[in-house]
C-alpha positions as CSV (number, residue, x, y, z in Angstrom):
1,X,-3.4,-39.4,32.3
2,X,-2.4,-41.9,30.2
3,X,1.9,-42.8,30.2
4,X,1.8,-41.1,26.6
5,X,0.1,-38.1,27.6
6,X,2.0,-37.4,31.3
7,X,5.6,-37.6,28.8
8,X,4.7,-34.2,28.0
9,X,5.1,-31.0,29.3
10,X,1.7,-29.1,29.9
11,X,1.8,-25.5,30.6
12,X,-0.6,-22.5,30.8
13,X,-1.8,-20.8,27.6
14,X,1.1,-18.0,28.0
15,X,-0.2,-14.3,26.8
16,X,0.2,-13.4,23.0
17,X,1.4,-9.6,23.1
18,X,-0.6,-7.4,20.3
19,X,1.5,-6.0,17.5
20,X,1.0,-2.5,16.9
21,X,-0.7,-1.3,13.8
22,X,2.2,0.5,12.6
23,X,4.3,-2.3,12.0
24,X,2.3,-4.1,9.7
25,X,1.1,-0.7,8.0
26,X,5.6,-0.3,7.3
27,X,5.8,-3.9,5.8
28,X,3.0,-3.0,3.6
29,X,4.6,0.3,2.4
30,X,7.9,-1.7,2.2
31,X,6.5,-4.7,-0.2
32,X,5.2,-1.5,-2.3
33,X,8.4,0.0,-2.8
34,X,10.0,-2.9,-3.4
35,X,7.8,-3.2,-6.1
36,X,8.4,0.0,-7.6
37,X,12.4,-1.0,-6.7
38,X,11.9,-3.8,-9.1
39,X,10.1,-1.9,-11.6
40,X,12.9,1.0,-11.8
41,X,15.6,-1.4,-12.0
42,X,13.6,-3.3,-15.3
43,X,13.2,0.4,-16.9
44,X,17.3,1.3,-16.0
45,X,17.8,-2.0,-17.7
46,X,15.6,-1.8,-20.0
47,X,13.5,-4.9,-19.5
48,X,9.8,-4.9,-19.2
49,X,8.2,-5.4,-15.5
50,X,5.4,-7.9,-14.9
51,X,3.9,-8.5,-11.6
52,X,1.8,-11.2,-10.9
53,X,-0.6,-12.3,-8.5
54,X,-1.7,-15.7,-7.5
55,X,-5.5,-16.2,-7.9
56,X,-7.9,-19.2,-7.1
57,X,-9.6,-20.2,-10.0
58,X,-12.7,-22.8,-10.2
59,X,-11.9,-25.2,-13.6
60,X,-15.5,-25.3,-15.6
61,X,-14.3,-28.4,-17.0
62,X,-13.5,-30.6,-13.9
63,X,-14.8,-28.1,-11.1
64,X,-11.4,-28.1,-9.5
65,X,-9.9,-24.9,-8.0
66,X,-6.9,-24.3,-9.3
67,X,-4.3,-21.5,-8.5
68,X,-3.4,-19.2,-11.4
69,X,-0.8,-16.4,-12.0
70,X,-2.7,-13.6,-13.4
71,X,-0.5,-10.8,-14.2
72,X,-1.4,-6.8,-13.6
73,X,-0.7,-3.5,-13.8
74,X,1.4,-1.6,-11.7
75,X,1.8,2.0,-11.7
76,X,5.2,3.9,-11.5
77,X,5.5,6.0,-8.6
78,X,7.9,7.6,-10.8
79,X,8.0,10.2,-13.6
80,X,10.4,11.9,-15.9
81,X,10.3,15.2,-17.4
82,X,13.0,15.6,-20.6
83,X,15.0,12.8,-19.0
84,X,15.0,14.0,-15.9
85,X,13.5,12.2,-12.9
86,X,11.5,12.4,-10.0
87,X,9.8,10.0,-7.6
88,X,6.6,10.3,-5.1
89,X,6.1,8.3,-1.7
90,X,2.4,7.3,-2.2
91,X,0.0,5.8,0.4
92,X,-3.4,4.9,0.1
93,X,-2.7,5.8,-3.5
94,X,-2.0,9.9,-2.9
95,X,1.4,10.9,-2.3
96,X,2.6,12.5,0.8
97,X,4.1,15.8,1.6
98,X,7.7,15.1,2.9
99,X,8.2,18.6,3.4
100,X,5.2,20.9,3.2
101,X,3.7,21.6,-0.5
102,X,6.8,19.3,-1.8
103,X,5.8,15.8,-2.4
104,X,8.3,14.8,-5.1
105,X,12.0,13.7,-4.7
106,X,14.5,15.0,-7.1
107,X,16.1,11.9,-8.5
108,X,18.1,13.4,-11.7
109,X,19.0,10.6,-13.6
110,X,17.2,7.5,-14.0
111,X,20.5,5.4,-12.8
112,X,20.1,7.2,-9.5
113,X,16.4,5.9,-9.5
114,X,16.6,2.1,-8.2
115,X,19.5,3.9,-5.2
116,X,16.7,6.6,-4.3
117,X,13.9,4.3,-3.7
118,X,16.7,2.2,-1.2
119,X,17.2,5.2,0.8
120,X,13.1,5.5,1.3
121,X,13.0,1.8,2.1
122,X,15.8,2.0,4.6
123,X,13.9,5.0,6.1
124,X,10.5,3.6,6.0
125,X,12.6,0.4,8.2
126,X,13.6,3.2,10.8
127,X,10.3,4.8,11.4
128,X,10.8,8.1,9.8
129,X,7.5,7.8,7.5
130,X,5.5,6.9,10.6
131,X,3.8,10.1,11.0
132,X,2.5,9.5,7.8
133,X,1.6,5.9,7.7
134,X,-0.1,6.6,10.9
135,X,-2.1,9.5,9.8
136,X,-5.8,9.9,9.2
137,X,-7.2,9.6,5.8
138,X,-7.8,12.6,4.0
139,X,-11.5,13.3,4.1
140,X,-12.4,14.8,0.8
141,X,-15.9,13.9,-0.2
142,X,-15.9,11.0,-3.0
143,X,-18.8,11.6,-5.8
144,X,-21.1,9.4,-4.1
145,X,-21.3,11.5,-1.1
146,X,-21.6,14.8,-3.3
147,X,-24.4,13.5,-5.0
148,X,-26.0,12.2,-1.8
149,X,-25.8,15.5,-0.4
150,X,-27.2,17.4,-3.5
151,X,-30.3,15.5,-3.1
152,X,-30.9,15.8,0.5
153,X,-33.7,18.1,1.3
154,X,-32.4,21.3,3.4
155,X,-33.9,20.7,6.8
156,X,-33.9,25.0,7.4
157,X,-36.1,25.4,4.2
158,X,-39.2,23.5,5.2
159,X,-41.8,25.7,6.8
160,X,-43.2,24.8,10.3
161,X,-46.6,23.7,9.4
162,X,-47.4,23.3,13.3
């Protein structure tokens, strides 16, 4: 080894422990709510909410790739009914059941809004959504597959031609 090289300390490659899933499935859920935290403070302020996402975009002109903000739509996780409000806990883009057959959370006013969707955050940090985050997808059949199936031949209908 050369004088440079023998100056430093070399070691074994040391063992990376493997997260588990559930932790990065929270911080997902987390940056989520935040979002909807951010959007329910602009409505109780009565701003308008724009999220943005950063985007790599090729220049025609120069043929450069450039990053862009392009803004997009976000959907409120929230709803109102006469001025009254409620919010849902969604993942994968269906809410869950907290308690059975009772997916919404009685807010009340839309003050209360930005403090309710806290409380979820804080319990989402604690584990207390795990059960759900950890869950299964819900395996109802998309329109693809119906259609798939419709035009599959039934098997028990052909006759035995041997």
């Amino acid at each position: 080894m050369t004088t440079l090289l023998s100056s430093l300390k070399v070691i074994a490659r040391p063992e990376i422990a493997i997260k588990p899933p559930i932790i990065s499935k929270r911080l997902r859920l987390i940056e989520k709510l935040e979002q909807q935290l951010d959007m329910a403070e602009c409505m109780v302020q009565g701003k308008e909410f724009e999220a943005y996402r950063e985007k790599m975009v090729k220049d025609p002109e120069t043929g450069e790739r450039k990053k862009v903000r392009r803004r997009y739509n976000v959907r409120s996780w929230y709803y109102d009914n006469e001025q009254h409000y409620y919010f849902e806990v969604r993942i994968s883009g269906k809410p869950i059941e907290l308690v059975k057959d009772k997916p919404a959370i009685d807010v009340g006013d839309k003050a209360k809004l930005p403090d309710t969707i806290k409380i979820v955050i804080d319990a989402v940090e604690k584990g207390e959504l795990d059960e759900f985050l950890l869950a299964p997808p819900s395996k109802f059949p998309s329109k693809k597959m119906k259609a798939k199936e419709a035009t599959k031949p039934d098997i028990a209908a052909k006759p035995n031609t041997k």
